[in-house]
DSSP file (Angstrom, degrees, kcal/mol; ACC not computed):
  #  RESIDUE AA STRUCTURE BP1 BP2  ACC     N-H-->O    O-->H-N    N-H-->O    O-->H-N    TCO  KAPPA ALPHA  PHI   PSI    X-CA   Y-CA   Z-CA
    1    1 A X              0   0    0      0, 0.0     2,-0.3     0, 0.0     0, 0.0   0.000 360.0 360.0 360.0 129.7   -8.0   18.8    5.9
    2    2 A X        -     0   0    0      1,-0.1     0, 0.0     0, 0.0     0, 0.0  -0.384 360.0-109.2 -84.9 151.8   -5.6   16.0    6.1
    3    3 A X        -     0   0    0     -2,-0.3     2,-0.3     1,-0.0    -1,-0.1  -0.385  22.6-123.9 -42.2 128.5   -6.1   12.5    4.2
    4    4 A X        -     0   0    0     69,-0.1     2,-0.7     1,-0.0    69,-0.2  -0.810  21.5-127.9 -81.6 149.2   -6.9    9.1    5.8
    5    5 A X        -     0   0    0     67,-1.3     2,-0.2    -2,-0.3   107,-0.1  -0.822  21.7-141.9 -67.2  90.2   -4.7    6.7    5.0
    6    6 A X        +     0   0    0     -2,-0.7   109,-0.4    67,-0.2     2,-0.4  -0.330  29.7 169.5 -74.8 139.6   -6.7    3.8    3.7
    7    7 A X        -     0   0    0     67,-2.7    69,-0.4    -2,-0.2     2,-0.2  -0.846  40.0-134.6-143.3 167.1   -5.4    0.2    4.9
    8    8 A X        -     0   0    0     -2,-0.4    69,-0.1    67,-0.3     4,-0.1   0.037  44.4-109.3-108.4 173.0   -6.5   -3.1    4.8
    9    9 A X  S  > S+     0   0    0     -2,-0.2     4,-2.0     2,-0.1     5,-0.2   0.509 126.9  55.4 -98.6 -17.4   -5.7   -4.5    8.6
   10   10 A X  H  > S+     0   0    0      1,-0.2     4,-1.6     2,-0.2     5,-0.4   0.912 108.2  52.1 -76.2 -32.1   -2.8   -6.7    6.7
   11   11 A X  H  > S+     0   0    0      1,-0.3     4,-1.3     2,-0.2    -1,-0.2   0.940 116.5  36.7 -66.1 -17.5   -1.8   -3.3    5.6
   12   12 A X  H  > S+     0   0    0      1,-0.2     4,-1.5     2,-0.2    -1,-0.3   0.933 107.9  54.9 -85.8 -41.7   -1.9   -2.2    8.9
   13   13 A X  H  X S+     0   0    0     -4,-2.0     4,-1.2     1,-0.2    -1,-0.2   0.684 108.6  57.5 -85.2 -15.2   -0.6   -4.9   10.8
   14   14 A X  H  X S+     0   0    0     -4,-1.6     4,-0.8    -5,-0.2    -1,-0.2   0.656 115.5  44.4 -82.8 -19.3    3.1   -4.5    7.8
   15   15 A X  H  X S+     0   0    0     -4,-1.3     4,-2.2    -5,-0.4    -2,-0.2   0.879 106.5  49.4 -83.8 -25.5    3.1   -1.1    9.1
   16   16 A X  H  X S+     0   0    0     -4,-1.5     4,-2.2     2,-0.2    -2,-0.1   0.883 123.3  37.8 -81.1 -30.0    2.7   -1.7   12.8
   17   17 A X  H  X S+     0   0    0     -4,-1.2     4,-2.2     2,-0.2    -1,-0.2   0.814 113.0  52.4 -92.0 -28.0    5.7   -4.5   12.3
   18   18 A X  H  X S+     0   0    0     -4,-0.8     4,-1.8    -5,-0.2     5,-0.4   0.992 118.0  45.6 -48.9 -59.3    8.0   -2.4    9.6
   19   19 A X  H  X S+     0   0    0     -4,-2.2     4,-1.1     1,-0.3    -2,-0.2   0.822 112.1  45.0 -44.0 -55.5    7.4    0.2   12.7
   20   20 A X  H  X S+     0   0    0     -4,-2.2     4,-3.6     2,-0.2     5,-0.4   0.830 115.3  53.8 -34.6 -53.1    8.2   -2.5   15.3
   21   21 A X  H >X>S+     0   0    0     -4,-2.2     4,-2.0     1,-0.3     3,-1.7   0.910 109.8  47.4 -53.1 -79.9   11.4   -3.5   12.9
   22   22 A X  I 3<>S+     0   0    0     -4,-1.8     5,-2.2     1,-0.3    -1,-0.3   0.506 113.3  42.6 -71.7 -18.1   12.6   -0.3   12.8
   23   23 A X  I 3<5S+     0   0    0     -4,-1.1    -1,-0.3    -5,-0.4    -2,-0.2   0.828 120.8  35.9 -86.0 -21.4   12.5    0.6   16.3
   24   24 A X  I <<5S+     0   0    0     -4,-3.6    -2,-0.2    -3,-1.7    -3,-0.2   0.771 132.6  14.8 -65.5 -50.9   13.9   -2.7   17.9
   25   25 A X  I  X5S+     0   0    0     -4,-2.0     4,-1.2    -5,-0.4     5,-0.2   0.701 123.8  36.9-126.3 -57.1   16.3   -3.6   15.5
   26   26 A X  I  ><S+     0   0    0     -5,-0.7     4,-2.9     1,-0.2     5,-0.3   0.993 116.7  49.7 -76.4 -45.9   17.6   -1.1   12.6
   27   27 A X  H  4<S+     0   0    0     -5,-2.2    -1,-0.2     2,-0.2    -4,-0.1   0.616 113.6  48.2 -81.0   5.9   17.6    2.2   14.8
   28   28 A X  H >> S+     0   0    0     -3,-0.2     3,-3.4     2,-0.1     4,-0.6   0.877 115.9  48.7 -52.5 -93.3   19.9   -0.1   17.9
   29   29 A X  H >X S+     0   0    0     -4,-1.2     4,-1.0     1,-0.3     3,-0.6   0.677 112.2  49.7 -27.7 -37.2   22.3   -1.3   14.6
   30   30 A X  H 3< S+     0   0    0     -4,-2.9     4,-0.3     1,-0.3    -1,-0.3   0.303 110.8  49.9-106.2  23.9   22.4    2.6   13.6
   31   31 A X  H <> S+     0   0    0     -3,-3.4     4,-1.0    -5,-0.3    -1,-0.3   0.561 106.8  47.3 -96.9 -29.0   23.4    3.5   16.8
   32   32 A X  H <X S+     0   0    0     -3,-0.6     4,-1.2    -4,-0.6    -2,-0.2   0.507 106.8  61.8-106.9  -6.9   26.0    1.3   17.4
   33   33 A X  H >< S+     0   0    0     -4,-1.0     3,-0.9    -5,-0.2     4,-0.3   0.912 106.7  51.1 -49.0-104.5   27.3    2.4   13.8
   34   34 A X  H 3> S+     0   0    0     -4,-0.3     4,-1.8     1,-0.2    -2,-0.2   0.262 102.6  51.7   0.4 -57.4   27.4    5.6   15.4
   35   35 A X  H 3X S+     0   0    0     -4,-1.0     4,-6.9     2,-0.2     5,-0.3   0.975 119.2  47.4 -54.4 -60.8   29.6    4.6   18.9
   36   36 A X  H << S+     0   0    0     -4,-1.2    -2,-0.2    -3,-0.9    -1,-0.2   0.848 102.3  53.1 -49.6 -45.0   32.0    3.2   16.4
   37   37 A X  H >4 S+     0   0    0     -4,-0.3     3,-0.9     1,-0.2     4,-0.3   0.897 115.6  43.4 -43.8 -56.5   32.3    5.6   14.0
   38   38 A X  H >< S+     0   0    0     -4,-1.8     3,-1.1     1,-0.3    -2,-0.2   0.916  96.0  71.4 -61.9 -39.9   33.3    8.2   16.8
   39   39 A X  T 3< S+     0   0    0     -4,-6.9    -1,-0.3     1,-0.2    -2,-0.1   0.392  86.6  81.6 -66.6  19.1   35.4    6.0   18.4
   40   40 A X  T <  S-     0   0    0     -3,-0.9     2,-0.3     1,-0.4    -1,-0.2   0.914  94.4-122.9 -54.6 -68.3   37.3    6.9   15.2
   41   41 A X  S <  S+     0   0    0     -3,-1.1    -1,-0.4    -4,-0.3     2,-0.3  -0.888  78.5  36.2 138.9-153.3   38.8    9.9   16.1
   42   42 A X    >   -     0   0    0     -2,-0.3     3,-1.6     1,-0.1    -3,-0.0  -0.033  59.1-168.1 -19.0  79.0   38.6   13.1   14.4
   43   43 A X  G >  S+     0   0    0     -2,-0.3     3,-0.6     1,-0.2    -1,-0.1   0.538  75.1  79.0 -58.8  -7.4   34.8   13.4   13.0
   44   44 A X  G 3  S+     0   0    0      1,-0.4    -1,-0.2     5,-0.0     2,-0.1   0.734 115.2  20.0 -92.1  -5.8   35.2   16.4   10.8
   45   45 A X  G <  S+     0   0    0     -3,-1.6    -1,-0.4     1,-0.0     2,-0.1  -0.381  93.3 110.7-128.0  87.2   36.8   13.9    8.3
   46   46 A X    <>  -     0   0    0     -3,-0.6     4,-2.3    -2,-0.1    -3,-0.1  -0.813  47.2-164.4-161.3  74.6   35.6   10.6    9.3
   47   47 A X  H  > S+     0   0    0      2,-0.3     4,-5.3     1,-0.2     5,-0.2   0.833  86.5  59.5 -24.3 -64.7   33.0    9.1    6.7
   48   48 A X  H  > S+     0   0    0      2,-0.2     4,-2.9     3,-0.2     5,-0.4   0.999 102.6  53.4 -26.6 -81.1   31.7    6.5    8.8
   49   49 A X  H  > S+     0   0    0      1,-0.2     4,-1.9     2,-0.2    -2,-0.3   0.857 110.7  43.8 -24.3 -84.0   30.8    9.0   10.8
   50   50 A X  H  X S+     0   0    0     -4,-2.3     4,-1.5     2,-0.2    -2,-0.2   0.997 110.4  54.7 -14.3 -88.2   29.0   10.8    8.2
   51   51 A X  H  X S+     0   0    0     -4,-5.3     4,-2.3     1,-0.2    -2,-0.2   0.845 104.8  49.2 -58.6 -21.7   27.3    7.8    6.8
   52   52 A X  H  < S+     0   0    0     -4,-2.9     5,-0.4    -5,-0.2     4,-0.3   0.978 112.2  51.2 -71.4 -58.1   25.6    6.4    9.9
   53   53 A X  H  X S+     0   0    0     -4,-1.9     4,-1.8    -5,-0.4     5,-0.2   0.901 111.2  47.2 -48.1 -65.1   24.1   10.2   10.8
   54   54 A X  H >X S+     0   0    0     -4,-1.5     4,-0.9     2,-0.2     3,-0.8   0.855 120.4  36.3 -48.9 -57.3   22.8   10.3    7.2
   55   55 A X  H >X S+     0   0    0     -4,-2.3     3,-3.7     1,-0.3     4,-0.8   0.780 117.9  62.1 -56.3 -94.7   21.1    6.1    7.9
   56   56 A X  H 3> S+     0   0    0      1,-0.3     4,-2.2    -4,-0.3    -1,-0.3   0.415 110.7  30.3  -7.8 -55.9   20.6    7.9   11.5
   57   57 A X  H <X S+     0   0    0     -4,-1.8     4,-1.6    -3,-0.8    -1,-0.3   0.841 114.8  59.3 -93.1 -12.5   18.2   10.5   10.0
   58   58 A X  H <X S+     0   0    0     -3,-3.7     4,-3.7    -4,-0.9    -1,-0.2   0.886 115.0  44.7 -65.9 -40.3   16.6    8.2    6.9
   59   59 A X  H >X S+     0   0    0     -4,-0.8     3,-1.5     1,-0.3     4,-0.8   0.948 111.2  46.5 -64.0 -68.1   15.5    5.8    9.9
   60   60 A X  H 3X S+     0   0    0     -4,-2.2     4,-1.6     2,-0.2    -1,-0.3   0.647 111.6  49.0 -61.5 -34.2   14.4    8.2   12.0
   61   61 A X  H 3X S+     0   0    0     -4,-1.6     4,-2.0     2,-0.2    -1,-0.2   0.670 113.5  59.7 -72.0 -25.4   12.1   10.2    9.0
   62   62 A X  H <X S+     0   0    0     -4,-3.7     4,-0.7    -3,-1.5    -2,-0.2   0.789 101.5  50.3 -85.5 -10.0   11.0    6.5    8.4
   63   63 A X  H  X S+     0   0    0     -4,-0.8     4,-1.4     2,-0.2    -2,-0.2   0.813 110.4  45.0   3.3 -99.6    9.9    6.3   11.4
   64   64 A X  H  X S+     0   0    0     -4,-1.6     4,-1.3     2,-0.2     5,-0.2   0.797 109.1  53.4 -40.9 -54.1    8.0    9.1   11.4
   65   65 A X  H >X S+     0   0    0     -4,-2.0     3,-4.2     1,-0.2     4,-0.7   0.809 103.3  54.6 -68.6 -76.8    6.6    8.7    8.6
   66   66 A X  H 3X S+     0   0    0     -4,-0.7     4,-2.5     1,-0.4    -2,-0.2   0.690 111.6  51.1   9.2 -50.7    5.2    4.9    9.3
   67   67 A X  H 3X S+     0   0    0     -4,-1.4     4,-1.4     1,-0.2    -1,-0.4   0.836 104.2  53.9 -95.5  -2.5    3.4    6.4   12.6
   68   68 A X  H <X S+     0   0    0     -3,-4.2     4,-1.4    -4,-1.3    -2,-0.2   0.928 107.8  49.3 -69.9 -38.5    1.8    9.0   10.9
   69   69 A X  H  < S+     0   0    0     -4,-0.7   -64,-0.2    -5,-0.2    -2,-0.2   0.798 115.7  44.4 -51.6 -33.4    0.3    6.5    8.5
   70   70 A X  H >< S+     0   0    0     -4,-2.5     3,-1.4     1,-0.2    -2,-0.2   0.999 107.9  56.9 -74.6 -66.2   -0.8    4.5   11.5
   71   71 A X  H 3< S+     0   0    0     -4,-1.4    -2,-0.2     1,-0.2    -1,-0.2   0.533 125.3  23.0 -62.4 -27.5   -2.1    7.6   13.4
   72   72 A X  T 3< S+     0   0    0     -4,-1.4   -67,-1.3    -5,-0.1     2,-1.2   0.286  86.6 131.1-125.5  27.4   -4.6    8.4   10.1
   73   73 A X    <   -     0   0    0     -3,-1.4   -67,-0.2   -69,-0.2   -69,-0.1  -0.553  43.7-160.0 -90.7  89.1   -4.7    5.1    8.9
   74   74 A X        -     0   0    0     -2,-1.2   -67,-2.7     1,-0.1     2,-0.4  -0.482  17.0-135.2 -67.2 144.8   -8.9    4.1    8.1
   75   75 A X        -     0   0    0    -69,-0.2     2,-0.3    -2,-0.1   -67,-0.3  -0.779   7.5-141.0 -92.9 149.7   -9.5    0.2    7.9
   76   76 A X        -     0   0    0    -69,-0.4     2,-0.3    -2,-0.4   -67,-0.1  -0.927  29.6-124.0-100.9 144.7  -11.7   -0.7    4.9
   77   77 A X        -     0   0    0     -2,-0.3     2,-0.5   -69,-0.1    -1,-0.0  -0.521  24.8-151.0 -82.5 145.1  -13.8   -3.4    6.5
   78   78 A X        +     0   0    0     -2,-0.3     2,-0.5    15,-0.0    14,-0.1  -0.772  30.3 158.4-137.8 125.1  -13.6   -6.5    4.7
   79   79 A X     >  -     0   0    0     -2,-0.5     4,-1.2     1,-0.2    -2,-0.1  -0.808  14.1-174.9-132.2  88.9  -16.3   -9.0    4.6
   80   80 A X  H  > S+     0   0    0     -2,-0.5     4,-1.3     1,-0.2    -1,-0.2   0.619  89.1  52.4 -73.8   3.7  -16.0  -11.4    1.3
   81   81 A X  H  >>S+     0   0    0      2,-0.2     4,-2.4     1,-0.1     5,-0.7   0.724 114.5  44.0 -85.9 -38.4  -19.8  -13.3    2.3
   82   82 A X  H  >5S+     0   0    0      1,-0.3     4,-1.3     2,-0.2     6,-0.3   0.940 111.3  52.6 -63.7 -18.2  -21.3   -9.6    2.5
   83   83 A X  H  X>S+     0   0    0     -4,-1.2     4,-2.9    76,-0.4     5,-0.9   0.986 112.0  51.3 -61.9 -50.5  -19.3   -9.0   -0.8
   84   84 A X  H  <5S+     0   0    0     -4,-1.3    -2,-0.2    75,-0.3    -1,-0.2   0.672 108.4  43.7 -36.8 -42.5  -21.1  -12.1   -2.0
   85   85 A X  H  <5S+     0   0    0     -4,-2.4    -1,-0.2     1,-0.1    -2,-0.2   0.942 122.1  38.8 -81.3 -47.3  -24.5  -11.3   -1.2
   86   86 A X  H  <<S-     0   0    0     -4,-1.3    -2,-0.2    -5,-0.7    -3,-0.2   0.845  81.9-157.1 -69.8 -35.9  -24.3   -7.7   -2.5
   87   87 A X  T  <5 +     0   0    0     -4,-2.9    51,-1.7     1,-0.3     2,-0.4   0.539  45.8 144.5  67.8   7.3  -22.2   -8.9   -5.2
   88   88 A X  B   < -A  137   0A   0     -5,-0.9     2,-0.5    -6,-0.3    -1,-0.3  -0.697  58.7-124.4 -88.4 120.3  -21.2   -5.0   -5.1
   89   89 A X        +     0   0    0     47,-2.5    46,-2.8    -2,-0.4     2,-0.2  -0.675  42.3 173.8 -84.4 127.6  -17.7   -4.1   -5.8
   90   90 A X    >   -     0   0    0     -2,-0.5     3,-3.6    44,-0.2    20,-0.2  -0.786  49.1 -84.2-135.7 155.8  -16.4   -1.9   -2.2
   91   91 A X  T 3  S+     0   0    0     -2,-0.2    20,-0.2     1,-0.2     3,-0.1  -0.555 124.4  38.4 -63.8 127.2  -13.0   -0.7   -1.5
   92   92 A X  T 3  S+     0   0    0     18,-2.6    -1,-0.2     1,-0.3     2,-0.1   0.089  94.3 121.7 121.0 -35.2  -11.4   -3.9    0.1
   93   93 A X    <   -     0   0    0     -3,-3.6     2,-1.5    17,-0.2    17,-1.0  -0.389  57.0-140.7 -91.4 166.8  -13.1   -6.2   -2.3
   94   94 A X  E     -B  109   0B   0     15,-0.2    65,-0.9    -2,-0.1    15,-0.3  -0.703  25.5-175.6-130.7 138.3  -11.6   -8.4   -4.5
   95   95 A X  E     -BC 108 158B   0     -2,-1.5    13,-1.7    13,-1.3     2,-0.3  -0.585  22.0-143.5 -96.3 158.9  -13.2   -8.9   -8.1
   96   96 A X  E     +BC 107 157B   0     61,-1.1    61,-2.6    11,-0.2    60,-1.1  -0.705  28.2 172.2 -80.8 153.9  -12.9  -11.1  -11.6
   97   97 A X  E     -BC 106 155B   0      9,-0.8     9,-3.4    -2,-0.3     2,-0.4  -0.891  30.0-130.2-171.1 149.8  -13.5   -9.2  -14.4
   98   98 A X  E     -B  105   0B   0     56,-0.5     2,-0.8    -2,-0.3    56,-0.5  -0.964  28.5-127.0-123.5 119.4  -13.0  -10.3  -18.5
   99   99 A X  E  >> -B  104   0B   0      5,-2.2     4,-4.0    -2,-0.4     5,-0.8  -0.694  18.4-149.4 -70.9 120.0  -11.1   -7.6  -20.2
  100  100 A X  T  45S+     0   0    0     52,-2.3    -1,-0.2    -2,-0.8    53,-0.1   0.937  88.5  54.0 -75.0 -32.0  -13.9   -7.4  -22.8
  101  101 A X  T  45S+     0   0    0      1,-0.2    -1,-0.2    -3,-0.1    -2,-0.1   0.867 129.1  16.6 -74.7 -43.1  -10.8   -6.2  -25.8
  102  102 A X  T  45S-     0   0    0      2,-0.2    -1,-0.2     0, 0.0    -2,-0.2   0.701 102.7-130.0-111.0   8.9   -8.5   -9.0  -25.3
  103  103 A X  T  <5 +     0   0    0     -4,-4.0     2,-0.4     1,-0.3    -3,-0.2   0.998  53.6 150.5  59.3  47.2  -11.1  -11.6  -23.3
  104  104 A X  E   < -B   99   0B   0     -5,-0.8    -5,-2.2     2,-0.0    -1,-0.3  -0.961  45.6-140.6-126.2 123.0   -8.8  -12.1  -20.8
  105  105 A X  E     -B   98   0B   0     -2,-0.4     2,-0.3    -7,-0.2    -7,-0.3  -0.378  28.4-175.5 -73.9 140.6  -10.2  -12.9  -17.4
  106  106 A X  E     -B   97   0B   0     -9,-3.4    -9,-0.8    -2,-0.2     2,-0.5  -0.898  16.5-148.0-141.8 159.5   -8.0  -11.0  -14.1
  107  107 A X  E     +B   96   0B   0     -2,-0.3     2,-0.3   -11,-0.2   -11,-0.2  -0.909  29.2 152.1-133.2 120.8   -8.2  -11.1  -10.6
  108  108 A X  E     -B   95   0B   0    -13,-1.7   -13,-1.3    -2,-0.5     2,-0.4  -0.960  33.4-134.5-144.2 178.8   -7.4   -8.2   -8.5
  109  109 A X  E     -Bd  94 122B   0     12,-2.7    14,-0.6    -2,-0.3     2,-0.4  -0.979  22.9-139.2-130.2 110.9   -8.2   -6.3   -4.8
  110  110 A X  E     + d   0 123B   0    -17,-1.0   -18,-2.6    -2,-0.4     2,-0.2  -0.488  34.8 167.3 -80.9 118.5   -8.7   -3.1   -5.0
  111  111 A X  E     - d   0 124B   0     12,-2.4    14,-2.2    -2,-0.4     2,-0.1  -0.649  42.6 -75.9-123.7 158.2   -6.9   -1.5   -1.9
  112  112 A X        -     0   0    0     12,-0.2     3,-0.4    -2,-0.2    -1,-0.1  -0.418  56.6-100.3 -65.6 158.5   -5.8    2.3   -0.7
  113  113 A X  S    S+     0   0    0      1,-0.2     3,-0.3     2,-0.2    -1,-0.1   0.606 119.2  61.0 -60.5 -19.9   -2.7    3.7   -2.6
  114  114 A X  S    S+     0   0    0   -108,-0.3    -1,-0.2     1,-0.2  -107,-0.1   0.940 110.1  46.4 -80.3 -42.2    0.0    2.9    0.3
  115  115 A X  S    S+     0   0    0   -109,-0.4     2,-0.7    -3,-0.4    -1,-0.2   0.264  86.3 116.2 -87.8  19.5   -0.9   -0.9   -0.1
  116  116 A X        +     0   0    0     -3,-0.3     2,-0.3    -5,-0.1     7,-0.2  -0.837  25.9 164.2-107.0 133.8   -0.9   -1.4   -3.9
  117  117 A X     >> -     0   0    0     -2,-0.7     5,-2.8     5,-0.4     4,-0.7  -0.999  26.8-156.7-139.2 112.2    1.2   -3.5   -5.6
  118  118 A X  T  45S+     0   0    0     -2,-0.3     3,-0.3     1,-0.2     5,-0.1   0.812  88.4  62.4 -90.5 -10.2    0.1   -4.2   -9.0
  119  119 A X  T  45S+     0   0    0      1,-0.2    -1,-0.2     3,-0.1    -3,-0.0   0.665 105.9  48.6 -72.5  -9.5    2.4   -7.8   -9.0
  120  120 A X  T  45S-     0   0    0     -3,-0.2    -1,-0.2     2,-0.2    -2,-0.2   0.510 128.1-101.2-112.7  12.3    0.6   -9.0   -6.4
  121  121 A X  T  <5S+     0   0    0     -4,-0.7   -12,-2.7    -3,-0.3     2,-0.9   0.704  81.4 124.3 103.1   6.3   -2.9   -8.3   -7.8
  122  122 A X  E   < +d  109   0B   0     -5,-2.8    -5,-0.4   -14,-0.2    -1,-0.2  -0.703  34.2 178.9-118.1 124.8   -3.5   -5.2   -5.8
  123  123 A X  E     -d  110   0B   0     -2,-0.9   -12,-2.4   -14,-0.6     2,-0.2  -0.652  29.9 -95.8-125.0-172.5   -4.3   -2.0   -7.3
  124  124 A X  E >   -d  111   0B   0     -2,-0.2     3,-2.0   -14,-0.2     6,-0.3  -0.619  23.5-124.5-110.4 134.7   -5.1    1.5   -5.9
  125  125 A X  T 3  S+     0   0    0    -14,-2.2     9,-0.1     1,-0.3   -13,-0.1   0.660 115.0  51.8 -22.6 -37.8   -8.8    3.2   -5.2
  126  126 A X  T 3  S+     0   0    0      4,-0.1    -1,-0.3     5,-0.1   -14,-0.1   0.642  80.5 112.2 -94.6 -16.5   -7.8    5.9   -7.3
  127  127 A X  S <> S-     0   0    0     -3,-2.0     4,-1.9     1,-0.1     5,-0.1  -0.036  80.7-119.0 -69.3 150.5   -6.7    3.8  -10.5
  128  128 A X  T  4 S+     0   0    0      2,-0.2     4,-0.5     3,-0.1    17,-0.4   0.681 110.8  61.7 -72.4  -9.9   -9.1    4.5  -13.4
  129  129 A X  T >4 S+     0   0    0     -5,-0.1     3,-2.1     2,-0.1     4,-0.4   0.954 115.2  34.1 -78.4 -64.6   -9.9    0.1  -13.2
  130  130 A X  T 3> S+     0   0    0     -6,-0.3     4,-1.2     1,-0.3    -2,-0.2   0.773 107.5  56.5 -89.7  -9.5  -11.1    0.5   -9.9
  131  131 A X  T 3< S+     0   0    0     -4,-1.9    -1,-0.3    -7,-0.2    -2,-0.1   0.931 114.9  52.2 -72.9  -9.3  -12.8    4.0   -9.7
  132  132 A X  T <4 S+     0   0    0     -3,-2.1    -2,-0.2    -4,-0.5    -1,-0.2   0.648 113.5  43.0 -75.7 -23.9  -14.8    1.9  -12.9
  133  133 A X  T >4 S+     0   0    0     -4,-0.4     3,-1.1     2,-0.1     2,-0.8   0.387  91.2  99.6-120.7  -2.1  -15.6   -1.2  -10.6
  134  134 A X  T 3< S+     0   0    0     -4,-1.2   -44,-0.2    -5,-0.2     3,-0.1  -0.735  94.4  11.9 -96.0 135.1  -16.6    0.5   -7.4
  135  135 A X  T 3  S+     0   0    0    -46,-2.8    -1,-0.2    -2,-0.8   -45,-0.1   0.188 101.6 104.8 131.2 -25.0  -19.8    0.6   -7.1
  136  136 A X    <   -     0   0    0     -3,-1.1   -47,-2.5   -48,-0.1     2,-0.4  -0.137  58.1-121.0-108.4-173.3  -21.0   -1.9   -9.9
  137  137 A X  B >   -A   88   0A   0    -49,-0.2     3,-3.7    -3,-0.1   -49,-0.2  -0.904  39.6 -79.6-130.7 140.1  -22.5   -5.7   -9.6
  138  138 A X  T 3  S+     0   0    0    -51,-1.7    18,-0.1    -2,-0.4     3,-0.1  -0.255 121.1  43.0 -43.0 124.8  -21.5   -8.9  -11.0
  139  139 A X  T 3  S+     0   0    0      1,-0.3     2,-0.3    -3,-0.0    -1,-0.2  -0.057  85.3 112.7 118.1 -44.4  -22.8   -8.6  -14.2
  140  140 A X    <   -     0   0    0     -3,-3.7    15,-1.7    14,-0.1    -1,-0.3  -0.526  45.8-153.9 -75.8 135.9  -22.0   -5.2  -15.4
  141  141 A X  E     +E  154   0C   0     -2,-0.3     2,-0.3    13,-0.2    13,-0.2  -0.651  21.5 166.9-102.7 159.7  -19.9   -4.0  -18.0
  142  142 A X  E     -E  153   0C   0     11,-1.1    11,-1.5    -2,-0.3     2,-0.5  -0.904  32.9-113.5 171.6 133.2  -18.4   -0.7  -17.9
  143  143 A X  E     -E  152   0C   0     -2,-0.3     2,-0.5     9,-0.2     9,-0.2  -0.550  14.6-133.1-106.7 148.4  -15.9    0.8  -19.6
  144  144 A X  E     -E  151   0C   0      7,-1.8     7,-1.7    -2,-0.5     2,-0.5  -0.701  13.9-156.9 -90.0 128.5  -12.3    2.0  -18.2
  145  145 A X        +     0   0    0     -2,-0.5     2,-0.4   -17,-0.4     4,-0.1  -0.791  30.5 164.5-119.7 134.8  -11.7    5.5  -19.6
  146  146 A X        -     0   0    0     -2,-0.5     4,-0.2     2,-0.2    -2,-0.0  -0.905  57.7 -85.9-153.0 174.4   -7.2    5.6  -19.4
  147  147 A X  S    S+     0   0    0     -2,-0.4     3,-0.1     2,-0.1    -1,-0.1   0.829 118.3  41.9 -81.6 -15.0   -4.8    7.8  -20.9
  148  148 A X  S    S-     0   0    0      1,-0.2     2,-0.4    -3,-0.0    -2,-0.2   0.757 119.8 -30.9 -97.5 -72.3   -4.9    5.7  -23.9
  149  149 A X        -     0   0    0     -4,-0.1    -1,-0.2     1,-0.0    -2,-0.1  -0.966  68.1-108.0-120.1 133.8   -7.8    4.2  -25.4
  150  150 A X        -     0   0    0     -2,-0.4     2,-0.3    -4,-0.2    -5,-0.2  -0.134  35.6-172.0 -50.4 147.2  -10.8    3.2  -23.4
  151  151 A X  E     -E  144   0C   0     -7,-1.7    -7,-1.8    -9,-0.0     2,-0.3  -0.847  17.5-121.0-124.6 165.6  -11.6   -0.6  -22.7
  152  152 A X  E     -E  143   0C   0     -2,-0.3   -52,-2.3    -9,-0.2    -9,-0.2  -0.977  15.0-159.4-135.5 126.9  -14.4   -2.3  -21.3
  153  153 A X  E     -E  142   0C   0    -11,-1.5   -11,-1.1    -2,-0.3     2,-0.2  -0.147   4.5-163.2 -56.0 144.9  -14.7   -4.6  -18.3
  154  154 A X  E     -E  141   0C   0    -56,-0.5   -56,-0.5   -13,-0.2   -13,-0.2  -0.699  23.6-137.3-141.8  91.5  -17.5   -7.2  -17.5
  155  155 A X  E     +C   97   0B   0    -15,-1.7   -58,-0.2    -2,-0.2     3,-0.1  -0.078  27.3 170.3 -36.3 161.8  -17.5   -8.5  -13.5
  156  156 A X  E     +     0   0B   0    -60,-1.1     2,-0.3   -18,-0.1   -59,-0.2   0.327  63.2  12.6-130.7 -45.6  -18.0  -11.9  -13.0
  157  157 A X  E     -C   96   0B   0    -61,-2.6   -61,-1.1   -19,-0.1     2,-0.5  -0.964  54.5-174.7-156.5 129.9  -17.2  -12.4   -9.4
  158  158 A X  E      C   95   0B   0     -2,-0.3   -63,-0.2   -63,-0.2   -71,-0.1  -0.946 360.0 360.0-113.2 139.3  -16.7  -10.0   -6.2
  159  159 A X              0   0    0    -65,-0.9   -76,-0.4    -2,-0.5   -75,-0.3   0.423 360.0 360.0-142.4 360.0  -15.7  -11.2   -3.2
């Protein structure tokens, strides 16, 4: 069985326009590489030539890949008042939490693994912080079990 691809709808909506990009804009440019290159001469040594078919076929596998991601791509609904009221950390939601070992408070949104970026505060379903915070309520502490030593967490605030 294949995977969904979990997205956000901003994840969705950077794929639909990466998609957009690359079909409007890069794969024209890597076409017209192309014309030029040939208009070269001789292609069985011609480098140019060569290096636009190699961009030629990275675009085109990026491409591909990008609408397959759209084509299995779930949205996690996100609704910060319903987070509020439930106060229940859901894929999508986005929590404070006090690292209880150095008592430092962090703010992150826990997102599917194609949209995580842990510099912007967004980290992956699968990561061992959030497979500890989904599920739980403002208020609960719960410890993060990691390939070195466990720590423990205390929510403060989902939304």
């Amino acid at each position: 069985m294949e995977k969904d691809i979990i997205l956000t709808n901003e994840g969705l909506q950077e794929l639909q326009e990466e998609l957009n990009h690359l079909i409007n804009v890069v794969r024209p440019q890597v076409i017209e590489e192309l014309v030029e290159a040939r208009a070269q001469g001789d292609l069985s040594e011609n480098a140019d030539y060569d290096a636009a078919r190699n961009r030629q076929a990275e675009i085109e596998a990026r491409i591909k890949e990008v609408e397959t991601m759209i084509s299995k791509a779930k949205i996690i609904e996100e609704d910060a008042n319903a987070n509020k009221k439930t106060g229940e950390v859901k894929l999508g939601s986005t929590v404070t939490f006090t690292n209880k070992k150095t008592n430092k408070q962090l703010k992150i949104k826990i997102v599917g693994g194609i949209e995580a970026d842990p510099f912007e505060g967004k980290i992956s379903n699968e990561s061992p912080l959030a497979k500890a915070l989904l599920g739980k309520k403002v208020g609960d502490t719960m410890e993060v079990r990691e390939l070195k030593e466990p720590y423990k967490v205390e929510i403060n605030v989902v939304e």
